[in-house]
N, CA, C and O atoms as a Maestro MAE file, in Angstrom:
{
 s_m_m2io_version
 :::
 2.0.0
}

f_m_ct {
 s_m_title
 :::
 protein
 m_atom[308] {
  # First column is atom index #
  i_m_mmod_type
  r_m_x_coord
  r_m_y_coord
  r_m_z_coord
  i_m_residue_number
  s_m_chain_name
  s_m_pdb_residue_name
  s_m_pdb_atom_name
  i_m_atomic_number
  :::
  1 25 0.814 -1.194 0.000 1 A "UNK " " N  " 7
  2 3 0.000 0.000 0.000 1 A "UNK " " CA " 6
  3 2 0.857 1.257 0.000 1 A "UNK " " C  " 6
  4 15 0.427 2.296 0.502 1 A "UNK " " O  " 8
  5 25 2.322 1.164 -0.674 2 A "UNK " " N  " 7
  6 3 2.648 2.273 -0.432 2 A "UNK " " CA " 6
  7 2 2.538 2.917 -1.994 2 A "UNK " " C  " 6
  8 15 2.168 2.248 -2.959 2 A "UNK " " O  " 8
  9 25 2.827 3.966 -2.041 3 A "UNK " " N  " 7
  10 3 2.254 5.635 -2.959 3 A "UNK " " CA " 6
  11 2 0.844 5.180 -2.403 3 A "UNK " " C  " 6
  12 15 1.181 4.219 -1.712 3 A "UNK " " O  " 8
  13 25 0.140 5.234 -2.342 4 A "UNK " " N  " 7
  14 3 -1.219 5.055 -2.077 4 A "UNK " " CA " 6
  15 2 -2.045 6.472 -1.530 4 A "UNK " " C  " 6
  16 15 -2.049 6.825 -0.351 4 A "UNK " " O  " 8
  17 25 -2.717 7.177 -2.612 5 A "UNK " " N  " 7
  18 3 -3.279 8.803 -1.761 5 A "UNK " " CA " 6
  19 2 -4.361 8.324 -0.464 5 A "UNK " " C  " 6
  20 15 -5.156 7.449 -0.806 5 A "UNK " " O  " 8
  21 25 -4.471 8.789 0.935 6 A "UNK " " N  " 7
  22 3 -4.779 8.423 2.036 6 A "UNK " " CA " 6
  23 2 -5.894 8.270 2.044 6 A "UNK " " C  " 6
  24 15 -6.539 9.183 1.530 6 A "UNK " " O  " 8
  25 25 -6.675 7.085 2.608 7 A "UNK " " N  " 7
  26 3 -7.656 6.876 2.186 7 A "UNK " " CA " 6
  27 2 -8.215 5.699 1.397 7 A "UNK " " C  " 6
  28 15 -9.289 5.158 1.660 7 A "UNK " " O  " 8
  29 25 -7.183 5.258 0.145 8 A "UNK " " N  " 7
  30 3 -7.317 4.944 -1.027 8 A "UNK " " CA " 6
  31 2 -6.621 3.564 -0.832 8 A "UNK " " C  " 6
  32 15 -5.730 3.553 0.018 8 A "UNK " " O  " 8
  33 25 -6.989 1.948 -1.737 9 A "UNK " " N  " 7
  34 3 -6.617 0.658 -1.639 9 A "UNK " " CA " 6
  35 2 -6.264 0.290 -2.750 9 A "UNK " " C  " 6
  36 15 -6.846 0.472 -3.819 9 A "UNK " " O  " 8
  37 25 -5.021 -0.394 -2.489 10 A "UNK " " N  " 7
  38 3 -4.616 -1.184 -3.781 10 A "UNK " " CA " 6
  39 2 -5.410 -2.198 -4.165 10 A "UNK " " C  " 6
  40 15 -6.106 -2.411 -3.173 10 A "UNK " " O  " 8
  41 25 -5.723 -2.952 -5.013 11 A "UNK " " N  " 7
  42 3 -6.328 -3.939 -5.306 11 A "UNK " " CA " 6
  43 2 -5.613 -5.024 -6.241 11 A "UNK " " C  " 6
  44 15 -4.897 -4.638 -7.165 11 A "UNK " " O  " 8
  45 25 -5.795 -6.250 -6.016 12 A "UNK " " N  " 7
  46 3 -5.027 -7.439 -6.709 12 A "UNK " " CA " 6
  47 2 -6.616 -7.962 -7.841 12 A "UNK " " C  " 6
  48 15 -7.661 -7.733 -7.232 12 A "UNK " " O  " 8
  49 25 -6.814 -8.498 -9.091 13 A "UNK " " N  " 7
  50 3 -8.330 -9.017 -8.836 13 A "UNK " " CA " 6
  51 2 -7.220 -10.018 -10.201 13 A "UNK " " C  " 6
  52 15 -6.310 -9.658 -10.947 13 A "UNK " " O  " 8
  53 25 -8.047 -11.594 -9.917 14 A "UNK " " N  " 7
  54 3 -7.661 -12.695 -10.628 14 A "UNK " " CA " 6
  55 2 -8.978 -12.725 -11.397 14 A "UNK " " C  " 6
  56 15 -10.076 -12.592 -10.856 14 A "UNK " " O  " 8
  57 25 -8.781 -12.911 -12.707 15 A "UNK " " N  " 7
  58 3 -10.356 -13.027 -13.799 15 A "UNK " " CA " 6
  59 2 -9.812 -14.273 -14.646 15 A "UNK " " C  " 6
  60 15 -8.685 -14.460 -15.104 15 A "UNK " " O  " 8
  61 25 -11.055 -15.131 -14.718 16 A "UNK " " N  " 7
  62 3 -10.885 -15.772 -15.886 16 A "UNK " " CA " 6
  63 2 -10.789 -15.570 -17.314 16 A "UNK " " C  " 6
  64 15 -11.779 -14.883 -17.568 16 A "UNK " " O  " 8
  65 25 -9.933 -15.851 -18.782 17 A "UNK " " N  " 7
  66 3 -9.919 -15.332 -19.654 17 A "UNK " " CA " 6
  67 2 -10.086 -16.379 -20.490 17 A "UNK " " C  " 6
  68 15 -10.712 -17.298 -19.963 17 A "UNK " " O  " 8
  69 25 -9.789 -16.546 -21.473 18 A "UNK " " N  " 7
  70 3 -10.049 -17.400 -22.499 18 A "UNK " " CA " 6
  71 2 -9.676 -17.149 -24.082 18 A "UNK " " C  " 6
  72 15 -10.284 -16.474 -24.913 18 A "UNK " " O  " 8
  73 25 -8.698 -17.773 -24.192 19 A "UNK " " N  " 7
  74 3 -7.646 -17.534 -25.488 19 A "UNK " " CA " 6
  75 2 -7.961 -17.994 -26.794 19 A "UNK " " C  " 6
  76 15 -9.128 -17.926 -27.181 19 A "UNK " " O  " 8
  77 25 -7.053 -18.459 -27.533 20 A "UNK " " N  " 7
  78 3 -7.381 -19.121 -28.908 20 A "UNK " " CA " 6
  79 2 -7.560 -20.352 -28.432 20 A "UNK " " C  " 6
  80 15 -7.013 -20.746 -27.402 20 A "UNK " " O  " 8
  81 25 -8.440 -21.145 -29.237 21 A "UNK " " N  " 7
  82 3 -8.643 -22.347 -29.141 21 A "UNK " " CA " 6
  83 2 -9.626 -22.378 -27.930 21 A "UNK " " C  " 6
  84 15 -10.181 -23.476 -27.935 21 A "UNK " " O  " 8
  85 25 -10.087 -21.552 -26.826 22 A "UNK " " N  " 7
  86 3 -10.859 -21.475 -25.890 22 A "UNK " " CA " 6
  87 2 -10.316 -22.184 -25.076 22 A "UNK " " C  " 6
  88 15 -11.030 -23.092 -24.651 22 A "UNK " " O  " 8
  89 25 -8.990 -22.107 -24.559 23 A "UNK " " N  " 7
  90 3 -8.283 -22.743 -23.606 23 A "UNK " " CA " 6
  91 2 -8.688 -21.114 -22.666 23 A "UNK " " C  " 6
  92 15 -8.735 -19.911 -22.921 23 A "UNK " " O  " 8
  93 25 -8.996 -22.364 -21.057 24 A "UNK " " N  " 7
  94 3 -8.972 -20.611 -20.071 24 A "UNK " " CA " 6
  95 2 -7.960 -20.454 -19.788 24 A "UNK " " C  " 6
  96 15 -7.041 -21.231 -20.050 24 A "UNK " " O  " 8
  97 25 -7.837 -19.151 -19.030 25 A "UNK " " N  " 7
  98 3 -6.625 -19.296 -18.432 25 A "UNK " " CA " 6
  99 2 -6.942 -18.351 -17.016 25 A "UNK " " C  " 6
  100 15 -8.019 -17.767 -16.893 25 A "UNK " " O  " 8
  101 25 -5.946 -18.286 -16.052 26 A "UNK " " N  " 7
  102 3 -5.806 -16.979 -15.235 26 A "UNK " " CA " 6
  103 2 -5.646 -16.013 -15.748 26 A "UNK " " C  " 6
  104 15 -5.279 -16.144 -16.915 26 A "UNK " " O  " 8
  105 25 -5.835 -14.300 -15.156 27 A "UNK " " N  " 7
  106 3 -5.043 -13.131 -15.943 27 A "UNK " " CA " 6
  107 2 -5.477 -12.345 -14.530 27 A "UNK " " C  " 6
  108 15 -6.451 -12.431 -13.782 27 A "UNK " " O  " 8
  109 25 -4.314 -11.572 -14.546 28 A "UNK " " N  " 7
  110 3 -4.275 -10.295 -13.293 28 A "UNK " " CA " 6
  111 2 -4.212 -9.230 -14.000 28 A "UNK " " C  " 6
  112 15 -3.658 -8.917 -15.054 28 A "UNK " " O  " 8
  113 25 -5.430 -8.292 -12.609 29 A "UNK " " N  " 7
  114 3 -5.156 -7.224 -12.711 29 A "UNK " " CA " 6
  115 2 -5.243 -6.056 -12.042 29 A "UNK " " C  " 6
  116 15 -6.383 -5.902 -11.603 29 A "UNK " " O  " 8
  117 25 -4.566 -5.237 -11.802 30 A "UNK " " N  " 7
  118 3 -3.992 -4.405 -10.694 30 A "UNK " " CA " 6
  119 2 -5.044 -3.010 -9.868 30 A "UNK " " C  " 6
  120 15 -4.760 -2.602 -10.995 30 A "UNK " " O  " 8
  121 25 -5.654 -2.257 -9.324 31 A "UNK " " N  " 7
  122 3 -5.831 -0.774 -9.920 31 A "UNK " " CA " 6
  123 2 -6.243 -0.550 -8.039 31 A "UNK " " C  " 6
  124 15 -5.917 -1.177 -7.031 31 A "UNK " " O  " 8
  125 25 -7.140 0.723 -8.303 32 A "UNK " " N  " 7
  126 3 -6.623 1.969 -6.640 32 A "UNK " " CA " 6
  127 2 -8.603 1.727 -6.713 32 A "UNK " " C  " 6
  128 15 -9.337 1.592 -7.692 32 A "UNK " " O  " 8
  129 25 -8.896 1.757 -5.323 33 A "UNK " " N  " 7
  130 3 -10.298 2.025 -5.081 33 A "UNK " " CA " 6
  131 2 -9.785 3.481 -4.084 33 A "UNK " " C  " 6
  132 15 -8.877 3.543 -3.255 33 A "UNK " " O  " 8
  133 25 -10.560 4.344 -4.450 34 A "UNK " " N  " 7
  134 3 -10.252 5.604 -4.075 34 A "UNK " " CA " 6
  135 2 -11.168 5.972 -2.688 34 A "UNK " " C  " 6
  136 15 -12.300 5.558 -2.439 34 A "UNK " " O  " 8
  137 25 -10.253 6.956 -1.792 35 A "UNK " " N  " 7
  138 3 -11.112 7.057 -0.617 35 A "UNK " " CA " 6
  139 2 -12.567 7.719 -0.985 35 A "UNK " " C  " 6
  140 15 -13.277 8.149 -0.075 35 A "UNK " " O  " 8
  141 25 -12.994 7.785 -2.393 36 A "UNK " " N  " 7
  142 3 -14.449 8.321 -2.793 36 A "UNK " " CA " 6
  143 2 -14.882 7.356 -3.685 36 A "UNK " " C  " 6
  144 15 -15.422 7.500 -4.782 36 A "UNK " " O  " 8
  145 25 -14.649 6.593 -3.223 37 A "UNK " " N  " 7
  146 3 -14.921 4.768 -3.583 37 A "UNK " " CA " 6
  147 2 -14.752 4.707 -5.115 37 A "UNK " " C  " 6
  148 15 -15.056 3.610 -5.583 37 A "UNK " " O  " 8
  149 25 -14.451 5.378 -5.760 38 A "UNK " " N  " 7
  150 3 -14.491 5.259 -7.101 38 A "UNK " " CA " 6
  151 2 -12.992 4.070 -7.734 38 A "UNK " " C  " 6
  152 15 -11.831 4.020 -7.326 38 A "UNK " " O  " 8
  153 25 -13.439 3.552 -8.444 39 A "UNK " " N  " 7
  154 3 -12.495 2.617 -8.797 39 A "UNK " " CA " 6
  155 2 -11.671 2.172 -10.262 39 A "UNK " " C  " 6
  156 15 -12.219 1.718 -11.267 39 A "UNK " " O  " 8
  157 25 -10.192 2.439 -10.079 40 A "UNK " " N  " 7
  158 3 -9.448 2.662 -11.375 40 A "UNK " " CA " 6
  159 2 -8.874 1.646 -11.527 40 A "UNK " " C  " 6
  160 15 -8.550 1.146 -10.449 40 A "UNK " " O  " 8
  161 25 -8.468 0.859 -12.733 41 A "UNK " " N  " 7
  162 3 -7.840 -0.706 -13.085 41 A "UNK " " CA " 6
  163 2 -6.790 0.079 -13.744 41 A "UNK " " C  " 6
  164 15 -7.052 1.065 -14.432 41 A "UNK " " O  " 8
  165 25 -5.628 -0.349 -13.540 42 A "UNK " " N  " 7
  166 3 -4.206 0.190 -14.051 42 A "UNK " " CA " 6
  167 2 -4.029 -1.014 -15.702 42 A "UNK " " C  " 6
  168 15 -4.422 -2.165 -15.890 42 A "UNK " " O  " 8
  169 25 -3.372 -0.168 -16.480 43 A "UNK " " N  " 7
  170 3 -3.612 -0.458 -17.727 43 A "UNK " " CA " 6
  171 2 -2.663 -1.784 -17.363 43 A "UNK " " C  " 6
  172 15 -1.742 -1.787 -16.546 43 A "UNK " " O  " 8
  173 25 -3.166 -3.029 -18.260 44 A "UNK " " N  " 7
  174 3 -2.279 -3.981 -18.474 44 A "UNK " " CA " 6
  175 2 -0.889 -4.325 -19.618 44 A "UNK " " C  " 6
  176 15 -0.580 -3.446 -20.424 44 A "UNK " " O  " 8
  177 25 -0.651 -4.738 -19.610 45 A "UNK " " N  " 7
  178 3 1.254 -4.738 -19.970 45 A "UNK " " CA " 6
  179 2 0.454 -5.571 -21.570 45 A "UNK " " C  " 6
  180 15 -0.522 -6.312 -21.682 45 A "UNK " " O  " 8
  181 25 1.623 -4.887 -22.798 46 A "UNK " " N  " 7
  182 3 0.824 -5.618 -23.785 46 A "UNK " " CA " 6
  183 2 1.572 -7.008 -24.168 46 A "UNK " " C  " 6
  184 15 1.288 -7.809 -25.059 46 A "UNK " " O  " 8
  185 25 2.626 -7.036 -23.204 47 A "UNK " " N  " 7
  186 3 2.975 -9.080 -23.226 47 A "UNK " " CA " 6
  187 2 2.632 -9.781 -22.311 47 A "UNK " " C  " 6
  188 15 2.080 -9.205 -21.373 47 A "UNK " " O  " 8
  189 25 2.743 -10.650 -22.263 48 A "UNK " " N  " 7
  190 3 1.961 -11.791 -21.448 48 A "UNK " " CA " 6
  191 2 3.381 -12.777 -21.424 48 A "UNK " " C  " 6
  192 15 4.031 -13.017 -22.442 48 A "UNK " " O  " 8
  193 25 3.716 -13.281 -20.095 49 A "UNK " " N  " 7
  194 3 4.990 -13.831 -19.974 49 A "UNK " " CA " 6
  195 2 4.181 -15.370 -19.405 49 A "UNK " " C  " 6
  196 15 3.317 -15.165 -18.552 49 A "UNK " " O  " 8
  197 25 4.371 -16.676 -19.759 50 A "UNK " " N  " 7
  198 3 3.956 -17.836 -19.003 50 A "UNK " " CA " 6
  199 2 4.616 -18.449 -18.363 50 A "UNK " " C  " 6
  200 15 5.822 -18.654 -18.497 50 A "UNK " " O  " 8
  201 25 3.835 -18.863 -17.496 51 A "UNK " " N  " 7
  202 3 5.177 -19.384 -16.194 51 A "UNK " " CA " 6
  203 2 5.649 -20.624 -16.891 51 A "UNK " " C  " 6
  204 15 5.212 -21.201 -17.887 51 A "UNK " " O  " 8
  205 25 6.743 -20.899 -16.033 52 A "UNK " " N  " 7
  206 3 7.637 -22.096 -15.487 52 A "UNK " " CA " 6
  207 2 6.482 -22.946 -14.974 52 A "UNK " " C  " 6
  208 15 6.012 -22.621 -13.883 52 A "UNK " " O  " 8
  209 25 5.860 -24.192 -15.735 53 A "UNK " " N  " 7
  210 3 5.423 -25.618 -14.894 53 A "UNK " " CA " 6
  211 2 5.583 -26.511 -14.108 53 A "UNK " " C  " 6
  212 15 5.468 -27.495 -14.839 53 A "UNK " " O  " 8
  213 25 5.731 -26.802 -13.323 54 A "UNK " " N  " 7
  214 3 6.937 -27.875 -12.335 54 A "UNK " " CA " 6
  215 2 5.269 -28.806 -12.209 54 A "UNK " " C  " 6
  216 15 4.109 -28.444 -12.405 54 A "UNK " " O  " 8
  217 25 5.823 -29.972 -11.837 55 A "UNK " " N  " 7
  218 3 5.305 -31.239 -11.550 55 A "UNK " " CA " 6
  219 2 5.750 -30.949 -10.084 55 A "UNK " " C  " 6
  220 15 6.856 -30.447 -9.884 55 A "UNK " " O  " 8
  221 25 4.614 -31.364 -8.691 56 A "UNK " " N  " 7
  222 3 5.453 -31.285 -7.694 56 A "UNK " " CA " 6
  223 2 4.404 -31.864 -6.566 56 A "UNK " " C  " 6
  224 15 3.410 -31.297 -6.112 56 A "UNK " " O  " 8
  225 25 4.944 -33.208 -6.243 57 A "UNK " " N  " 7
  226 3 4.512 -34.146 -5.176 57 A "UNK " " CA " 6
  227 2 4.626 -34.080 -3.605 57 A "UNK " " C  " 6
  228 15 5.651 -34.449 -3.031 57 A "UNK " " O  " 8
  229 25 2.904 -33.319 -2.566 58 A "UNK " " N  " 7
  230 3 4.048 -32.999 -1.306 58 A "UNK " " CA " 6
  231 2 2.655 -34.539 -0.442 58 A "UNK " " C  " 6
  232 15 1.457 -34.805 -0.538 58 A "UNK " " O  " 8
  233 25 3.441 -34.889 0.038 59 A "UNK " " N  " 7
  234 3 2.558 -35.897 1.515 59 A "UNK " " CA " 6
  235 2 1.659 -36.662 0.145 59 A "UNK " " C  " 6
  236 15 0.436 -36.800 0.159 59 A "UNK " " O  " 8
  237 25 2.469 -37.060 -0.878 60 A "UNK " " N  " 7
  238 3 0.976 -38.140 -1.514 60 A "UNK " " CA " 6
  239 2 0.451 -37.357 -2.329 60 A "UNK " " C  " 6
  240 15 0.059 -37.831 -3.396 60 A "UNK " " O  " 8
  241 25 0.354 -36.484 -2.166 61 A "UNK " " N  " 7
  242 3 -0.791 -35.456 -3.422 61 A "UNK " " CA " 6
  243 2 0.163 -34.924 -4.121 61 A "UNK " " C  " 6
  244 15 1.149 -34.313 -3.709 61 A "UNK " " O  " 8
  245 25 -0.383 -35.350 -5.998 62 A "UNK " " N  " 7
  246 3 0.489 -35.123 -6.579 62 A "UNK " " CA " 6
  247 2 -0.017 -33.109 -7.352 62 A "UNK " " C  " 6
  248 15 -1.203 -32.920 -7.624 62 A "UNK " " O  " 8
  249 25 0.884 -32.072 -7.545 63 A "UNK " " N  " 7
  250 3 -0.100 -31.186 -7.647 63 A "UNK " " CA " 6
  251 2 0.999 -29.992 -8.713 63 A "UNK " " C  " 6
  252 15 2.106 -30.428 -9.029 63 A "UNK " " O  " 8
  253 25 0.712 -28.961 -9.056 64 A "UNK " " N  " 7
  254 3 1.796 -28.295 -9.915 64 A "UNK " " CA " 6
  255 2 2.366 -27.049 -9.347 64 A "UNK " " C  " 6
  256 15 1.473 -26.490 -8.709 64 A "UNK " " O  " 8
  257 25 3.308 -26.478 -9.312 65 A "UNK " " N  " 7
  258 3 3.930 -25.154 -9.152 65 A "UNK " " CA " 6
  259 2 3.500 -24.590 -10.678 65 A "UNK " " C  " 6
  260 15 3.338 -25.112 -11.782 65 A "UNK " " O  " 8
  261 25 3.401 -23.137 -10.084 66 A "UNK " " N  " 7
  262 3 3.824 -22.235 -11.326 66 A "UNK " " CA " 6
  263 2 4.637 -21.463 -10.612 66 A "UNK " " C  " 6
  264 15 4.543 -21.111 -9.436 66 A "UNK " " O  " 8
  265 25 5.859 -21.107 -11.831 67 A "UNK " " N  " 7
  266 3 7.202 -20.347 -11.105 67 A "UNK " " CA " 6
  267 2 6.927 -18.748 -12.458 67 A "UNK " " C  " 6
  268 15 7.446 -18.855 -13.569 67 A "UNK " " O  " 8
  269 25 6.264 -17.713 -12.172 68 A "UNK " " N  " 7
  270 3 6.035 -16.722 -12.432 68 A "UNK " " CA " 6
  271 2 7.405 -15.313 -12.363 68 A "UNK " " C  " 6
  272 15 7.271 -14.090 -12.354 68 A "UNK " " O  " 8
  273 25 8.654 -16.190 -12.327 69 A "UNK " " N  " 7
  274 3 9.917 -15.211 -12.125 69 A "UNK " " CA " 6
  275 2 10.146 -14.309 -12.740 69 A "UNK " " C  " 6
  276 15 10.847 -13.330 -12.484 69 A "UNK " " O  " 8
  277 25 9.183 -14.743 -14.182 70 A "UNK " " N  " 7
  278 3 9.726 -13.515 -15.687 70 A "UNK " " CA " 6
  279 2 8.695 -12.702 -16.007 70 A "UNK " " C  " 6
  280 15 8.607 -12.245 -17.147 70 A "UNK " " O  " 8
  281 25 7.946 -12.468 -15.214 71 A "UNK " " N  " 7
  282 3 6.838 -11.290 -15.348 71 A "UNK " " CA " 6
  283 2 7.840 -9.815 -14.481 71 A "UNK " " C  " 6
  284 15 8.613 -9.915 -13.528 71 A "UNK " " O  " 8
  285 25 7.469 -8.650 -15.193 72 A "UNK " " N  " 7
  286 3 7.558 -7.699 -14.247 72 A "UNK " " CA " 6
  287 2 6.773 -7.334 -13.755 72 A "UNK " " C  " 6
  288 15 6.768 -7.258 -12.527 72 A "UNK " " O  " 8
  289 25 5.567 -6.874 -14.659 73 A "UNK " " N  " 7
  290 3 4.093 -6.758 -14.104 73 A "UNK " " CA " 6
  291 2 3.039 -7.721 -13.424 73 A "UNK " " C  " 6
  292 15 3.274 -8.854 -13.843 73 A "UNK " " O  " 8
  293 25 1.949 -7.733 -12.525 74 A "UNK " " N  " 7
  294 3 1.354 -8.765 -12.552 74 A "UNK " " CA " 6
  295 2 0.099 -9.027 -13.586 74 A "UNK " " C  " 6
  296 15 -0.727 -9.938 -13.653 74 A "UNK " " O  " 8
  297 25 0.348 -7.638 -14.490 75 A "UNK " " N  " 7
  298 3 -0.553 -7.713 -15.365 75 A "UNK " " CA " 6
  299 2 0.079 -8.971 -16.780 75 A "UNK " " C  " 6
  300 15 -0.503 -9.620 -17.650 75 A "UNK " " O  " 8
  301 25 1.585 -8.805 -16.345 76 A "UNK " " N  " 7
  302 3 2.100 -9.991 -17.537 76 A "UNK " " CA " 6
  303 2 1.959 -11.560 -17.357 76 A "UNK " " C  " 6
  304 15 1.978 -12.288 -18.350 76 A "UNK " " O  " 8
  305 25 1.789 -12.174 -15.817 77 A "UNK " " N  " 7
  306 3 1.492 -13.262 -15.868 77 A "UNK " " CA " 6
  307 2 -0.096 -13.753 -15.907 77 A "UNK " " C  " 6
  308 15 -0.370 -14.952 -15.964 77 A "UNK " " O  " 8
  :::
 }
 m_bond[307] {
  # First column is bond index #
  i_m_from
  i_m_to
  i_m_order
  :::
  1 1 2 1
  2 2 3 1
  3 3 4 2
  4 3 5 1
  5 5 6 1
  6 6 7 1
  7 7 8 2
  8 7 9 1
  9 9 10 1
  10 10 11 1
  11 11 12 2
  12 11 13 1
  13 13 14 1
  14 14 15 1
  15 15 16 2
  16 15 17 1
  17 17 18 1
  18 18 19 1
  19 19 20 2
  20 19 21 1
  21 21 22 1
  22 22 23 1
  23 23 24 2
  24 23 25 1
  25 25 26 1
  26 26 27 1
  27 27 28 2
  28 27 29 1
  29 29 30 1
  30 30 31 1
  31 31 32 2
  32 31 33 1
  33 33 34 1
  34 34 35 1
  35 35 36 2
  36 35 37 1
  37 37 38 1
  38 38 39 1
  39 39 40 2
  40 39 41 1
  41 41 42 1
  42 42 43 1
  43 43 44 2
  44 43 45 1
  45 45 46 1
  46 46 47 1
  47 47 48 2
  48 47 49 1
  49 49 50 1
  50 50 51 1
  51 51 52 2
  52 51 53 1
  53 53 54 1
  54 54 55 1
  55 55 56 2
  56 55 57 1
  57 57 58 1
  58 58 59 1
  59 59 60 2
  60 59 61 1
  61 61 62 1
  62 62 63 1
  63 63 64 2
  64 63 65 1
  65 65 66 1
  66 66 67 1
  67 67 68 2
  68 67 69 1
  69 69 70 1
  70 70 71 1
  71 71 72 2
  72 71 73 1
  73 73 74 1
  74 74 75 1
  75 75 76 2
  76 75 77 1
  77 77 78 1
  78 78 79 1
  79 79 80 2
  80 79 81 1
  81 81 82 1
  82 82 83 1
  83 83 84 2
  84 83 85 1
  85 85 86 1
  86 86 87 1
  87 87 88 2
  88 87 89 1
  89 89 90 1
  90 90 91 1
  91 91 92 2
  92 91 93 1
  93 93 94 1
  94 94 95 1
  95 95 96 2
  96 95 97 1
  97 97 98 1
  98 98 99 1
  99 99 100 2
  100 99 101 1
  101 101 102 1
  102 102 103 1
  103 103 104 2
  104 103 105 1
  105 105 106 1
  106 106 107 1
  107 107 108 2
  108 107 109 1
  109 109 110 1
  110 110 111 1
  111 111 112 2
  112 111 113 1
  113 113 114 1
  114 114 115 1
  115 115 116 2
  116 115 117 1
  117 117 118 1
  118 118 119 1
  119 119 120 2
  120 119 121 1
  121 121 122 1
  122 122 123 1
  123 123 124 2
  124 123 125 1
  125 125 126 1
  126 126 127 1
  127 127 128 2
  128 127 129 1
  129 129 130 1
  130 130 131 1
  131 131 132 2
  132 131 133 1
  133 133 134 1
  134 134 135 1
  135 135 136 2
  136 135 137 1
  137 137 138 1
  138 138 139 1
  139 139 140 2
  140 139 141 1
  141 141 142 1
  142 142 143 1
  143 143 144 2
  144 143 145 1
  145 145 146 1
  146 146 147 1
  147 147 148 2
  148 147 149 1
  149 149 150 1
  150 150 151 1
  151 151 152 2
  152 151 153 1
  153 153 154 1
  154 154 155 1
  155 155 156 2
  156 155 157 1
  157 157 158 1
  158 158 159 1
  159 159 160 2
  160 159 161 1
  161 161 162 1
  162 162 163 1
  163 163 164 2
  164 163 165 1
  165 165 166 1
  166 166 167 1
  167 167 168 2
  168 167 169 1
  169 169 170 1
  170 170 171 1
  171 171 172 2
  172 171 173 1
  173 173 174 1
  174 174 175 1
  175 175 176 2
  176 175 177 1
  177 177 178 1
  178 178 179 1
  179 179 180 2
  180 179 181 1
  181 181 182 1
  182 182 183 1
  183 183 184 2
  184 183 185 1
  185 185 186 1
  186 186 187 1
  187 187 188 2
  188 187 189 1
  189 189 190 1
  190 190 191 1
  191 191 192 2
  192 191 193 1
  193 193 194 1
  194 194 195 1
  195 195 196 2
  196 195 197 1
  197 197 198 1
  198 198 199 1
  199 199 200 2
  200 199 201 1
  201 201 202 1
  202 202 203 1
  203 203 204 2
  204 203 205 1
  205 205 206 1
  206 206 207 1
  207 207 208 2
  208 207 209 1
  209 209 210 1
  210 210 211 1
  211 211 212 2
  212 211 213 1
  213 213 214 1
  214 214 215 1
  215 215 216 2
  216 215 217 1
  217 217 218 1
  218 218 219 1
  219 219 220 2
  220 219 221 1
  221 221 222 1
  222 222 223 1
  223 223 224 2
  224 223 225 1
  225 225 226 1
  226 226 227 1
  227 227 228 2
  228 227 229 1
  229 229 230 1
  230 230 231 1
  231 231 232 2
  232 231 233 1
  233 233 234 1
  234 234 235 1
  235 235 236 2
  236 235 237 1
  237 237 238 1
  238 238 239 1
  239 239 240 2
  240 239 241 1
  241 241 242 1
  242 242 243 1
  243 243 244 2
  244 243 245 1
  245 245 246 1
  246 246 247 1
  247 247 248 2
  248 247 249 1
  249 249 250 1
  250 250 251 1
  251 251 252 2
  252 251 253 1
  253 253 254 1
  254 254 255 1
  255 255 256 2
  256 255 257 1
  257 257 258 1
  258 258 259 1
  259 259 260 2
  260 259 261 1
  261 261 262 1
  262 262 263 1
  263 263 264 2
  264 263 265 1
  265 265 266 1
  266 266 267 1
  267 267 268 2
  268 267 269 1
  269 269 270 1
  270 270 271 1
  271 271 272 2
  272 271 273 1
  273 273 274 1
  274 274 275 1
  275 275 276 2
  276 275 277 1
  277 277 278 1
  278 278 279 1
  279 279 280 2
  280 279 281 1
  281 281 282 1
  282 282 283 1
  283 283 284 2
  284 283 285 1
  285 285 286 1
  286 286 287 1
  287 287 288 2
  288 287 289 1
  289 289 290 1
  290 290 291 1
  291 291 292 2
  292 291 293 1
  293 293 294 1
  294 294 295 1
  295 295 296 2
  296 295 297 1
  297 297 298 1
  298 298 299 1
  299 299 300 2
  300 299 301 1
  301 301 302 1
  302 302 303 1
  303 303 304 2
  304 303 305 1
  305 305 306 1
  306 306 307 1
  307 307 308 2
  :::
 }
}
């Protein structure tokens, strides 16, 4: 929450999207709910970076990592 004008919240929001072929996917995106509740979505990045897949087994359940290292934005992963 920091730059943040007083008052005012960052926001994280995860949406479903849906690409070529109608595969979904995740997509983030960022923006400020203002202390006059009004609410701004910060423009998204025009690449899209995909994570790292890992296969990864903990106590029996077998389940996946995503390793998201090469985004700068969270609008790119």
């Amino acid at each position: 929450q920091s730059d943040v004008p007083d008052g005012a919240v960052r926001f994280i929001m995860a949406l479903r999207a849906i690409g070529e072929g109608h595969v979904s996917s995740v997509t983030f995106r960022t923006g400020l709910i203002g202390a006059d509740e009004s609410i701004s979505v910060d423009v998204p990045s025009r690449t899209a970076v995909p994570p790292i897949i890992l296969q990864d087994e903990h106590e029996g359940l077998l389940g996946v990592k995503l390793l998201c290292g090469g985004s700068y934005t969270l609008s790119e992963t």
